[in-house]
C-alpha positions, 0 to 999 in steps of 0.5 A: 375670073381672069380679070381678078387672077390679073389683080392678084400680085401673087399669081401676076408673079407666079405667071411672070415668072413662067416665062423666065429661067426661074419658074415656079418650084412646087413641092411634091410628094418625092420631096416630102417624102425625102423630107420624112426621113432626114427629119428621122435620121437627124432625131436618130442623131445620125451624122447623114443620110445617102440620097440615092436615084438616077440622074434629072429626078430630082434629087438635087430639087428635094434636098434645096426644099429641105433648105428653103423650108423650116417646118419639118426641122426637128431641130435648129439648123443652117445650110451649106450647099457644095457640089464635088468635082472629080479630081484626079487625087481625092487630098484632104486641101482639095476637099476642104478647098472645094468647100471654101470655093462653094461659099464664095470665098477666094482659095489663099495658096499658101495656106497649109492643110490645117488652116484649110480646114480651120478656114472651112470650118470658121466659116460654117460655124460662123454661119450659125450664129445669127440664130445659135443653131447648133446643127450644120446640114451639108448638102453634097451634091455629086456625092457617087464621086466619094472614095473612102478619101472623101469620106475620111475627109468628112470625118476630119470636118466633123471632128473639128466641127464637134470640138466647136460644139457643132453638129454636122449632118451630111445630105450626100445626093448621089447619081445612082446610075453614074457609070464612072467615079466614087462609090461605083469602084468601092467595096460593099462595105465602109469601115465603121467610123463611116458607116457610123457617122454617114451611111445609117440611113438612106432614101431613094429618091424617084420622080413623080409615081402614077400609083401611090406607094403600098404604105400610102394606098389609105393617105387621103391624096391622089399619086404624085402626077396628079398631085404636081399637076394639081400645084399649077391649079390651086397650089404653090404655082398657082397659074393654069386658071390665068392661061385658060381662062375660059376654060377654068371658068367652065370648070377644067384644071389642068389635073382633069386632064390626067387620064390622056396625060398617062395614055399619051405616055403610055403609048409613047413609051410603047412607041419606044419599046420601053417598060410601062409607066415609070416614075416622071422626072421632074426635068422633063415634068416641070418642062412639059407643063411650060410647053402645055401652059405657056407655048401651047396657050399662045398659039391659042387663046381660046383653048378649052383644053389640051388636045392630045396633039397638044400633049404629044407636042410637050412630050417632044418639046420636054425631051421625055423620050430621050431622057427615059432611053437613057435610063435603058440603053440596052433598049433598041431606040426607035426615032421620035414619029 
């Protein structure tokens, strides 16, 4: 069984790429559902969706699949990426300059405002043109940084853009536990040229669930853990098979080990004085499984499972503990045993 794995290119990449910054990416159930409900928000014709959840969940990882994938599209689009900074005065150059700088173009000092935005705008209508999309998505990353500044400036782009015929939608992927910046200092409700345009539809983004959803509990699939687990078996990162192979061959997956997975969890939270099982973020999932498939197979070669002591050791290594007590700071920490 190993020996036709190593024969086949696709999984040789895959497990070549473990062992580089640029591992396998895998789609999960917090991005499809993220997924579902821009497509809805773009057929309500709305200008953007508010992508809220807390800080390593993922958020930024859902809204790049939105990116790399076409099939749930319910239209013809192109993508802009930019992550805001936190500038002392939120002017309409900064804004606009900011996006210039995010699609690698050089800032020309002298240019006035209005030919800023021009610059910006020339250049995402340009990027619609190899296929006429008439949607441009913008994805902005740090949006919890937004005063009702950076929001005015949106609306200025949107404007030049819907006078070019194009139609912007705005992704807005915001920390929801940052403690400073944008929308933490703002009032409860956006005047209604904002509120109409960006903040008509909104989605929380978690990390991975260990239970599926009330609206999900019929759906013929396992909860998200499992799910992700599953895409190092047979999925888009399919590799688990190459690092145990003697064991894959006898039957085991890396989703069969599930059960001890959630109980090394649940006793290292309880450890740590924290509420019980909590949504996984993919920081330290995706980390985990590293640890598990490639560290922990090298100390070993003929594994044929991981022990618990092996989980206990990704969990460390994964930083899963100190991540989590971020998220609840009024908790007593207790040191790692």
């Amino acid at each position: 069984m190993s020996a036709n794995l190593q024969l086949d290119p696709r999984v040789q990449a895959i497990v070549q790429a473990m062992y580089t910054l640029d591992r396998p990416v895998i789609p999960t159930r917090p991005s499809d559902r993220l997924t579902a409900d821009v497509a809805l928000a773009m057929e309500a014709k709305h200008k953007g969706l508010l992508l809220r959840g807390n800080g390593r969940v993922g958020k930024t990882f859902g809204a790049r699949m939105l990116a790399q994938t076409y099939q749930w599209r319910p239209y013809p689009l192109t993508v802009f990426e930019m992550s805001y900074g936190n500038p002392s005065a939120s002017t309409e150059s900064y804004f606009m300059n900011w996006g210039i700088t995010s699609a690698g173009l050089k800032i020309i000092k002298a240019a006035t405002g209005p030919d800023i935005i021009a610059r910006l705008c020339n250049h995402l209508v340009s990027r619609t043109a190899m296929h006429d999309e008439k949607m441009i998505m913008l994805i902005c990353n740090e949006a919890n940084r937004f005063s009702i500044e950076e929001y005015n400036h949106l609306v200025t782009l949107d404007n030049e853009l819907e006078g070019q015929g194009k139609y912007l939608f705005v992704l807005q992927v915001s920390q929801q536990d940052a403690d400073v910046g944008g929308q933490q200092g703002m009032p409860g409700a956006f005047p209604s040229h904002i509120t109409g345009r960006f903040m008509m539809a909104e989605h929380a983004y978690t990390g991975l669930l260990w239970e599926k959803p009330e609206d999900e509990r019929n759906e013929p699939y396992d909860d998200d853990v499992t799910m992700a687990l599953r895409e190092y078996d047979h999925g888009k990162a399919a590799c688990s098979a190459h690092f145990l192979p003697k064991a894959a061959q006898e039957g085991w997956t890396l989703a069969s080990q599930i059960g001890d997975i959630r109980e090394e969890v649940s006793e290292l939270r309880a450890q740590h004085n924290l509420p019980g099982l909590a949504p996984w973020p993919m920081k330290t999932f995706e980390c985990f499984v590293y640890y598990l498939l490639v560290r922990a197979t090298q100390e070993d070669q003929n594994l044929t499972h991981f022990t618990r002591d092996h989980i206990r050791q990704a969990l460390r290594f994964c930083g899963y503990i100190q991540l989590e007590q971020s998220l609840y700071p009024d908790r007593k920490l207790k040191p790692d045993p």
